[in-house]
TORNUVO-659576 format. One line per 8 residues: number of its first residue (from 1); their letters; for each residue x, y, z of C-alpha. Coordinates in Angstrom, 2 decimals, m for minus. Layout:
<nodes>
NUM = A = X Y Z; ...
</nodes>
This chain:
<nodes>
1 = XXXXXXXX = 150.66 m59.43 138.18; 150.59 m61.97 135.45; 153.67 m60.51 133.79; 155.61 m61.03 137.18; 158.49 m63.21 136.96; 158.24 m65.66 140.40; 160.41 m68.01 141.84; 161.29 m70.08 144.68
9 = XXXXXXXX = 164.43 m70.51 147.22; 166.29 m73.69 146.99; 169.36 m73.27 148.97; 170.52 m70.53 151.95; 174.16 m70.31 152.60; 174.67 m67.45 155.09; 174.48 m64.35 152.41; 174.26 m66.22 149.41
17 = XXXXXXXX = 170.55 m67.76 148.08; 169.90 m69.62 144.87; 166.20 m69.97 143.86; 164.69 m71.68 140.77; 162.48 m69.75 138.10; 160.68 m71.77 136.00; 159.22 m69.54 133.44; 161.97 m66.57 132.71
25 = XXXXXXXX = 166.08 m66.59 134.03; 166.74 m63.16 135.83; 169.44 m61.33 134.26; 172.61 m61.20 136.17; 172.64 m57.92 138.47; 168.59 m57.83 138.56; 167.08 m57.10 141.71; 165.22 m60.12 143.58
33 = XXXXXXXX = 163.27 m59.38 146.44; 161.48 m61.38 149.07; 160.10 m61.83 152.82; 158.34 m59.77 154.42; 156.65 m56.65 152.48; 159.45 m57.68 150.12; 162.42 m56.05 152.21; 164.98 m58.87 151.51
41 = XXXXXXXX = 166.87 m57.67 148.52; 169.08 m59.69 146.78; 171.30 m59.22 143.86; 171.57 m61.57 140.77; 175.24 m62.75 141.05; 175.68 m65.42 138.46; 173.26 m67.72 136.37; 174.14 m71.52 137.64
49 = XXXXXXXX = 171.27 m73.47 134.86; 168.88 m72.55 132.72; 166.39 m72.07 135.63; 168.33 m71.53 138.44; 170.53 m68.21 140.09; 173.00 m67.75 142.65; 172.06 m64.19 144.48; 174.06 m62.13 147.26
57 = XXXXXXXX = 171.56 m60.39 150.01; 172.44 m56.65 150.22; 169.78 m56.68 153.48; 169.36 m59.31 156.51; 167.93 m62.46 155.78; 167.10 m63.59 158.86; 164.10 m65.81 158.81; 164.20 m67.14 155.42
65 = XXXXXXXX = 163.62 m70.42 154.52; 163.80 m72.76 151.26; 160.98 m72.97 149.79; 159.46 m68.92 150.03; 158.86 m67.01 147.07; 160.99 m64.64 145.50; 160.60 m61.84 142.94; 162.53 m60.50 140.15
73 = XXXXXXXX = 162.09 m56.94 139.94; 163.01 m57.25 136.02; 165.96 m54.27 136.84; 168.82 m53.80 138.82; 169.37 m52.03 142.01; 167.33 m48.22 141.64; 169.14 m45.19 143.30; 167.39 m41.57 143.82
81 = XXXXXXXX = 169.28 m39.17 141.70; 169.23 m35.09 141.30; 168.81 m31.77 143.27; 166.06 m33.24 146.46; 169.05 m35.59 147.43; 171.05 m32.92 148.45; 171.04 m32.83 152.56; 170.09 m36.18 152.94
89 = XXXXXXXX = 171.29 m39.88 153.90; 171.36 m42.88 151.87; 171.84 m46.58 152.34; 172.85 m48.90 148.96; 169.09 m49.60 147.89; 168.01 m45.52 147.77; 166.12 m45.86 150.99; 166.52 m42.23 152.80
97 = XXXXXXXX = 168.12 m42.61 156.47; 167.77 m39.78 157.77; 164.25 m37.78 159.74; 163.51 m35.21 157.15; 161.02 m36.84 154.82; 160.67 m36.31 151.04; 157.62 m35.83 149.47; 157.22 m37.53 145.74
105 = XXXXXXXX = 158.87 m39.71 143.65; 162.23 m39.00 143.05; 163.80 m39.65 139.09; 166.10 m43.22 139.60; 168.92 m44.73 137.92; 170.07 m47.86 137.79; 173.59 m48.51 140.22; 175.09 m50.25 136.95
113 = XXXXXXXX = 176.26 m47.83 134.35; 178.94 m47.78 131.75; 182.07 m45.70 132.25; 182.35 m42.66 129.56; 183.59 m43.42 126.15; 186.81 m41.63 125.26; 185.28 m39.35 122.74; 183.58 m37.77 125.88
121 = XXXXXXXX = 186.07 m37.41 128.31; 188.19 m34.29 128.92; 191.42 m33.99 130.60; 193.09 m30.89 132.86; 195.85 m29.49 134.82; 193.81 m27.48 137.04; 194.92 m27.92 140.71; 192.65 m28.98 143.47
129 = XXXXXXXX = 193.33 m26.39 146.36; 192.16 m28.19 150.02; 193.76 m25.32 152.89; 196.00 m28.01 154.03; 199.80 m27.21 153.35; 201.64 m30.23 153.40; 199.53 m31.54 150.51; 199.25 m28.87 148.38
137 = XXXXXXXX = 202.77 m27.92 148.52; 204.44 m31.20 148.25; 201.08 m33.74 146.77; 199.10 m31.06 144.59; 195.48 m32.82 143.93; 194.15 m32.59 139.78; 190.76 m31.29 139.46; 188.56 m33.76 138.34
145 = XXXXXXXX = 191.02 m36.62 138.87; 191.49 m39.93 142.10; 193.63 m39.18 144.91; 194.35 m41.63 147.69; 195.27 m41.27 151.14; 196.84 m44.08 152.33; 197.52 m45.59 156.01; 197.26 m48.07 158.79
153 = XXXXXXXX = 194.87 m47.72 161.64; 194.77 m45.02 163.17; 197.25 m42.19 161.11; 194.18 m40.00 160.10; 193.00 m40.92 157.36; 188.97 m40.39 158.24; 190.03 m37.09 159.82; 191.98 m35.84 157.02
161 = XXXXXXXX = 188.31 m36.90 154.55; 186.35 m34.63 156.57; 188.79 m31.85 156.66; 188.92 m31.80 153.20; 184.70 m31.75 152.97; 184.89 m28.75 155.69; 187.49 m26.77 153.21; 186.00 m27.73 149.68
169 = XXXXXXXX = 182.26 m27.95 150.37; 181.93 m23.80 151.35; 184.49 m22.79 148.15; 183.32 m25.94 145.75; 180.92 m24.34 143.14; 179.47 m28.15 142.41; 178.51 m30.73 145.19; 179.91 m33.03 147.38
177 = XXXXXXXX = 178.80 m36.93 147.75; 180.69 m38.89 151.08; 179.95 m42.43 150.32; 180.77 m44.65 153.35; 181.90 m47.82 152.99; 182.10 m50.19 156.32; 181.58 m47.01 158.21; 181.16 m47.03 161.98
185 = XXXXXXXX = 178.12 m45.71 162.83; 179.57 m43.23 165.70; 181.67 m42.19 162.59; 178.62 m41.48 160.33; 176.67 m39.62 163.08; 179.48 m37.50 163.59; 180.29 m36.45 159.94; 177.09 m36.20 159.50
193 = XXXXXXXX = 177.04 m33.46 162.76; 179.87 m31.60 161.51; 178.65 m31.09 157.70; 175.43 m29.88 158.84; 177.03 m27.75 161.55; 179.52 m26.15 158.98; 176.92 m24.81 156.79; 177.46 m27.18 153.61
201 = XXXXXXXX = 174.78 m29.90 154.09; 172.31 m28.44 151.10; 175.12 m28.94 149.25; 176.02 m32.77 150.25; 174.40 m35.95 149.78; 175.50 m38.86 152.49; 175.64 m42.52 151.16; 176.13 m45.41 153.95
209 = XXXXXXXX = 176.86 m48.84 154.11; 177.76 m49.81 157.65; 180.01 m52.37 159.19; 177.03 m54.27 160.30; 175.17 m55.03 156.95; 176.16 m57.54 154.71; 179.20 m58.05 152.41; 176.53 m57.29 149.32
217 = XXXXXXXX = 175.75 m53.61 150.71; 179.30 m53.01 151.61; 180.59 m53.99 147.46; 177.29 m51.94 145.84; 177.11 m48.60 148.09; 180.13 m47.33 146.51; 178.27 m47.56 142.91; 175.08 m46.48 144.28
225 = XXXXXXXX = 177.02 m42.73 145.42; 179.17 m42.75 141.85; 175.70 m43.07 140.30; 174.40 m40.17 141.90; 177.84 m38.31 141.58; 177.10 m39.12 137.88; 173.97 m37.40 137.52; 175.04 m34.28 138.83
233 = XXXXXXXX = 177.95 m34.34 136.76; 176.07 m35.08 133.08; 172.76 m33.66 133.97; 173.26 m31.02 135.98; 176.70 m30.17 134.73; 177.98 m29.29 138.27; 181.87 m30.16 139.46; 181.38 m32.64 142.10
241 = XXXXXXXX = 183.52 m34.06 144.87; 183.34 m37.12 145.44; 184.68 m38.92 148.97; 185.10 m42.29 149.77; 186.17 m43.78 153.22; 187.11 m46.78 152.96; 188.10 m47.86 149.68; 189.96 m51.39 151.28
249 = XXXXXXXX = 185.83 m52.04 152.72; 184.65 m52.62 149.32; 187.97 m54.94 148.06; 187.27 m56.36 151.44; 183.18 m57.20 150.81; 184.20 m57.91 147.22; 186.73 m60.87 149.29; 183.54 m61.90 151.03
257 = XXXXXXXX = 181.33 m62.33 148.07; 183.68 m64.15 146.31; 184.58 m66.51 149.39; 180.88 m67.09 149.55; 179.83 m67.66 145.69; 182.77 m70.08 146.23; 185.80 m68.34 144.01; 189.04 m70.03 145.02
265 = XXXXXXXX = 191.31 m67.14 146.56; 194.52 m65.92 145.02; 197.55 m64.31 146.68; 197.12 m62.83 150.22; 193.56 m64.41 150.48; 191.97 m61.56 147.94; 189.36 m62.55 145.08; 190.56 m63.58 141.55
273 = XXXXXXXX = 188.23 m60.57 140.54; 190.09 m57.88 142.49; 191.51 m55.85 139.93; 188.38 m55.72 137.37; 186.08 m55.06 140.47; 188.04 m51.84 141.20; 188.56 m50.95 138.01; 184.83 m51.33 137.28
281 = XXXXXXXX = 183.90 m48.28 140.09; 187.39 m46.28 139.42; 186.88 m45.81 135.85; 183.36 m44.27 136.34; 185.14 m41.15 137.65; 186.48 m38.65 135.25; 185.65 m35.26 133.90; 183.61 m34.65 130.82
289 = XXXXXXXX = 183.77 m31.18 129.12; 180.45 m30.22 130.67; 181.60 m31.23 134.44; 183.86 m33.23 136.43; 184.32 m35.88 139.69; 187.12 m35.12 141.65; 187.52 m38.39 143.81; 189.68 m38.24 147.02
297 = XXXXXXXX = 189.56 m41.78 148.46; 190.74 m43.41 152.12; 192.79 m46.43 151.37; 193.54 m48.84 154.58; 196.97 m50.25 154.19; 196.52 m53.45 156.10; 199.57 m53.58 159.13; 201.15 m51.04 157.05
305 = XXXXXXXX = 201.87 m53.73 154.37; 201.98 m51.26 151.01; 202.71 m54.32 149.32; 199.44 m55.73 150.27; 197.38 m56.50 147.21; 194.24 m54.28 147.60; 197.28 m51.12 148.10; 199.20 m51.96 144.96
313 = XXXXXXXX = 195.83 m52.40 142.89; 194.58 m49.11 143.63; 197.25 m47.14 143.12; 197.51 m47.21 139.05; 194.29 m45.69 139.18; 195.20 m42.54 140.92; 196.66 m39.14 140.11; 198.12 m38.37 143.40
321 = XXXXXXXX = 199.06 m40.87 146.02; 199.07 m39.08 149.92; 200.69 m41.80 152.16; 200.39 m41.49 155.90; 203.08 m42.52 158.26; 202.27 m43.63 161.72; 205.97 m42.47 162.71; 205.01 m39.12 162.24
329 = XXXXXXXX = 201.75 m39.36 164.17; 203.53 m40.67 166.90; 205.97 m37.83 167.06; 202.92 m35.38 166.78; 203.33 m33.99 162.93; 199.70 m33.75 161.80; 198.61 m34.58 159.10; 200.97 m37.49 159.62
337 = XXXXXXXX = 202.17 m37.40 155.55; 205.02 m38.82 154.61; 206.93 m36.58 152.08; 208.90 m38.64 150.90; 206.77 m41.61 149.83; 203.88 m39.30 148.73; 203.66 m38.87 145.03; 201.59 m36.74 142.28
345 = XXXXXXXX = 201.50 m36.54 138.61; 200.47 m32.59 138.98; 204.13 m32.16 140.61; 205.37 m30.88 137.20; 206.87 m27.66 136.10; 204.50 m27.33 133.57; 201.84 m27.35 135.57; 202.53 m25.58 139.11
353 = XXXXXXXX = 204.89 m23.39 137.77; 208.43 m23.46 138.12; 208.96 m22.01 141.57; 206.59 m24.58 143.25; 208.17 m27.49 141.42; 211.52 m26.03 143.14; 210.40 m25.30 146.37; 208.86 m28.74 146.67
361 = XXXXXXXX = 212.01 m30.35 145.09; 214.05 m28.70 147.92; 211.73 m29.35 150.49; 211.95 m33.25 149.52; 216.03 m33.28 149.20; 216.18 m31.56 152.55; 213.86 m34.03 154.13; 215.56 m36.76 152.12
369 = XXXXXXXX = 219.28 m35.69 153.50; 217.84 m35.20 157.15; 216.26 m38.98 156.72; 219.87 m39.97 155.98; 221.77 m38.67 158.87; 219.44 m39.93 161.20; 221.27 m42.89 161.94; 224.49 m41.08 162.13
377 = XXXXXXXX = 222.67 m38.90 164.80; 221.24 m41.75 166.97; 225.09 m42.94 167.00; 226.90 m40.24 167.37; 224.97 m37.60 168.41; 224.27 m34.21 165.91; 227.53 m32.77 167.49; 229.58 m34.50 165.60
385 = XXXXXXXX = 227.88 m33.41 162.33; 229.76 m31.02 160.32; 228.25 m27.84 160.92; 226.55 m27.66 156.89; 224.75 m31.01 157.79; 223.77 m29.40 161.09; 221.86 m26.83 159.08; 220.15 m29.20 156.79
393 = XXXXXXXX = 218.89 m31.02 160.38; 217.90 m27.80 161.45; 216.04 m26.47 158.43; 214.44 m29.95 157.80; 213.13 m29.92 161.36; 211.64 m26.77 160.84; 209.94 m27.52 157.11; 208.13 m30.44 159.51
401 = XXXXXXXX = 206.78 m28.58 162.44; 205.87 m25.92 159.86; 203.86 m28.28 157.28; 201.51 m29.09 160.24; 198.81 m27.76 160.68; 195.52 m27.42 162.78; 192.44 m28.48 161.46; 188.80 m27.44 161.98
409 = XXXXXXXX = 187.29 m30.70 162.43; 189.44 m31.30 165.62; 189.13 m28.30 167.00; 186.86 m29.66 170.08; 189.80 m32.15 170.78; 192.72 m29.94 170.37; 191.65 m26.32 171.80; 193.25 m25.24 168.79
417 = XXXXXXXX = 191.25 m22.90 166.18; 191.29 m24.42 162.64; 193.38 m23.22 159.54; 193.01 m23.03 155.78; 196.12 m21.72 154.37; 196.41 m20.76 150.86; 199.03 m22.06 148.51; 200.87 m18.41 147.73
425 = XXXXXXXX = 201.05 m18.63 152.02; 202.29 m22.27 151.72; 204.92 m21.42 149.25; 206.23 m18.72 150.60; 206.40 m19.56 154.52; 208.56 m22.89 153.02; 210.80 m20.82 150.98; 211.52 m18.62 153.36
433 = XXXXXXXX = 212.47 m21.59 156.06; 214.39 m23.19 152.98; 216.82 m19.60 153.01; 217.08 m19.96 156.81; 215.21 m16.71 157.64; 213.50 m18.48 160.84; 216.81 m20.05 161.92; 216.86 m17.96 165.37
441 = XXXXXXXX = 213.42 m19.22 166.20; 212.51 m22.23 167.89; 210.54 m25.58 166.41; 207.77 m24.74 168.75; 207.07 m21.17 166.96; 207.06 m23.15 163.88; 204.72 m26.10 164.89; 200.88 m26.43 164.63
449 = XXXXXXXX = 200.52 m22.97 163.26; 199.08 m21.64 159.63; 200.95 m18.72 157.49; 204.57 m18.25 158.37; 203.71 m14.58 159.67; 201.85 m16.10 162.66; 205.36 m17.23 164.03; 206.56 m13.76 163.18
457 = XXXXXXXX = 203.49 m12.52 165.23; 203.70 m14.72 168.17; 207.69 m13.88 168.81; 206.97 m10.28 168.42; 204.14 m10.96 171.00; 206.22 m12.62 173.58; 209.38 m10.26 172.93; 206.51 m7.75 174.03
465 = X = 205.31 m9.72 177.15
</nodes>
C-alpha cells in the first residue's frame, strides 16, 4: 500500500479527466483507475506538468467528481493472452463477456507492444484461398499479409467478414481473432451465434468494443485483439487470422480523442495524428518465420467518398484492396465487388501462375469494354452494336452473374444453400465463359450458383423435366 502511487481529480470534461499526483508522474499509457471497486479505467494520454495528467476513460464515468482519488496501476492496459482464450469474448480491458467462466489466472500482456524488427520478419507469396470466387480469381489475398474491403453502408462488408471466418476458421490450421470495433451489439450476438454454430468457436477468440462505450475503448480494442493475435503468433507459433470490422471506428474514436484532448483538426475534420495512429496498429501485423497474421479488415468509405482521408490512409498499408460497389448490390451481384477498382499485389504472373494472371486480365478487359459501351447502350440501344461488341456485352454479363455467389452465412435469408468454390473451379468455369462455351444459356443459369458444372447440371435437369 505504501508503494501505491495516489492522486486526485482536478478537472472532468465528458471522457477526458486530469488529476494531480504529488509524489510520482504516471507514465503516459499507464493505467489509472478509480470509483467504485476501482472500475473506472482511464488511460494516461499526455503529461500536462510535472504533477499533473490528462487521461481518456475507456469505461463510464458517470458519477465522478473532482476531488476523488485515483490510482496508477504503475502499467498499461493488461490483456489475457494464450490457449484458455480460445471460445471466449473480450471487451478492451481483458474482462471476459461471455457466461462460461474461467478458472485461474490467465498469463497478460501489456496492449502496447513494439512492431517486429526487420531482422525478424519474413515475407511470402503464398495465396490466401477464402471459397469466394470473385476474390480469389480477380483480388487473390497474401498469406500473412492486410487486405481491405472497402464500402459505404450497407454493400456487405460485415457479411462478407463473417463469410470469410465460416470458410477459413474449419480449413485454417492456426486461429482466428474477430476484433470488433463500434460493433452493434445485435451484430456481435449474431457472429457470435454463427461461429459457435459452425463448429469453429474453440478455435476463435471474440474481442468487442461496442458503439455505446466510449471513444477510449473504441481506439484501444483493436490493440488489445493484435496483442493476443501476437501471442499466438510468437509463442505458440500458430498462423492466425486476424478480422477487424470496422477499421473507420477506430480513425473515428481516434477523431474523438483528439477533439477532446483538444488537437486542432486537419482536413475533413480528422486528427493531426491520423496517419501515425494507424500505422501504429497496422504495422504490428506481419509474418515472422515461425508464424504469421493474416489481417482482412472492413473499411467504411464514408458516402462513398474514396477520397475521404481515413480511405486513402489505409490503403498504403494493404496488400490487396477489395472495393465494394453499391451499384452492383443494387442490381443483385453479390458480393457486390467492383472488378475494376479492386486491386492486389499477389495479381502477378510470378506468383499465380501465368494462366490465372490471364484469365483475370481478360476477365477485367471484358468488364472494362462492357463498362464502356454502356452509355452507347442506354442511347442507342445494344442493337445497334456491331455484332463483336454484342459478344463482349454478352460474355461480360455472364462473367458477372457467374462471379456471384451464395454464401453460408445468409443462407436463413436467402433459401439458398451456401458455396465454397475452389480456385481450379473458379478458373476454369471463367475461362470457359471467356471462350463462349455457355453462350446458348441464359444469365439466370449463370447467376447465384458455385462451379460452372452446376449450370451444366441444372439445364440438363430442366431439358429432362
Amino acid at each position: 500500500m505504501e508503494n501505491q502511487n495516489w492522486g486526485q481529480i482536478t478537472r472532468i470534461r465528458g471522457s477526458i479527466i486530469e488529476a494531480y499526483f504529488p509524489d510520482r508522474l504516471p507514465l503516459i499509457n499507464n493505467k489509472l483507475t478509480t470509483g467504485e471497486d476501482h472500475k473506472v479505467v482511464f488511460e494516461v494520454n499526455s503529461q500536462i506538468s510535472d504533477k499533473s495528467v490528462m487521461a481518456i476513460a475507456l469505461t463510464s464515468t458517470s458519477g465522478l467528481s473532482r476531488g476523488a482519488s485515483i490510482l496508477d496501476a504503475g502499467k498499461p492496459i493488461m490483456v489475457p493472452v494464450g490457449n484458455r482464450t480460445l471460445g471466449k469474448i473480450f471487451d478492451v480491458l481483458g474482462n471476459q463477456l461471455d457466461e462460461d467462466t474461467m478458472s485461474g489466472e490467465l498469463p497478460l500482456r501489456s496492449i502496447h507492444q513494439k512492431p517486429v524488427p526487420f531482422s525478424r520478419r519474413s515475407t511470402s507469396d503464398e495465396i490466401f484461398i477464402t471459397g469466394i470466387k470473385a476474390i480469389d480469381v480477380l483480388t487473390p489475398l497474401a498469406k500473412g499479409e492486410k487486405a481491405g474491403l472497402f464500402g459505404g453502408a450497407g454493400v456487405g462488408k460485415s457479411v462478407l467478414i463473417t463469410e470469410l471466418i465460416h470458410n477459413t476458421a474449419s480449413s485454417l490450421e492456426g486461429y482466428s481473432i474477430f476484433c470488433g470495433i463500434g460493433e452493434r451489439s445485435r451484430e456481435a450476438e449474431e457472429l457470435y451465434r454463427e461461429i459457435r454454430e459452425a463448429g469453429v468457436l474453440d478455435h476463435t477468440v471474440l474481442v468487442f468494443a461496442q458503439m455505446n462505450e466510449p471513444p477510449g475503448a473504441r481506439f484501444r480494442v483493436g490493440h488489445g485483439a493484435l496483442t493476443m493475435a501476437e501471442y499466438f503468433r510468437d509463442t505458440e507459433k500458430k498462423d492466425v487470422l486476424l478480422l477487424i470490422d470496422n477499421i473507420f471506428r477506430f480513425i473515428q474514436a481516434g477523431s474523438e480523442v483528439s477533439g477532446l484532448t483538444g488537437k486542432m483538426p486537419s482536413r475533413v475534420g480528422y486528427q493531426p495524428t491520423l496517419a501515425t495512429e494507424l500505422s501504429e496498429l497496422e504495422e504490428r501485423i506481419c509474418n515472422t518465420r515461425s508464424g504469421s497474421i493474416t489481417s482482412i479488415q472492413a473499411v467504411y468509405v464514408p458516402a462513398d467518398d474514396f477520397t475521404d482521408p481515413s480511405a486513402t490512409h489505409t490503403f498504403p498499408h494493404l496488400s490487396a484492396s477489395v472495393v465494394l460497389s453499391r451499384k452492383r448490390a443494387s442490381e443483385g451481384l453479390y458480393p457486390a465487388m467492383d472488378p475494376l477498382n479492386s486491386t492486389s499485389r499477389m495479381l502477378n504472373p510470378e506468383i499465380v501462375g501465368q494462366r490465372h494472371y490471364d484469365i483475370a486480365r481478360e476477365i477485367k478487359m471484358t468488364l472494362s469494354a462492357y463498362e464502356d459501351l454502356k452509355d452507347v447502350i442506354a442511347m442507342l440501344g445494344i442493337s445497334e452494336l456491331s455484332s463483336n461488341d454484342r459478344n463482349i456485352v454478352y460474355r461480360a454479363r455472364r462473367l458477372e452473374r457467374f462471379l456471384t455467389q451464395p454464401f453460408f452465412t445468409t443462407e436463413q435469408f436467402t433459401g439458398m444453400k451456401g458455396k465454397f468454390v475452389k480456385l481450379e473451379d473458379a478458373l476454369t468455369g471463367c475461362e470457359r465463359i471467356l471462350h463462349d462455351e455457355f453462350s446458348d444459356y441464359s444469365e439466370e443459369e449463370l447467376y447465384m450458383i458455385g462451379a460452372i458444372d452446376e449450370a451444366v447440371r441444372k439445364k440438363e435437369s430442366d431439358h429432362e423435366s
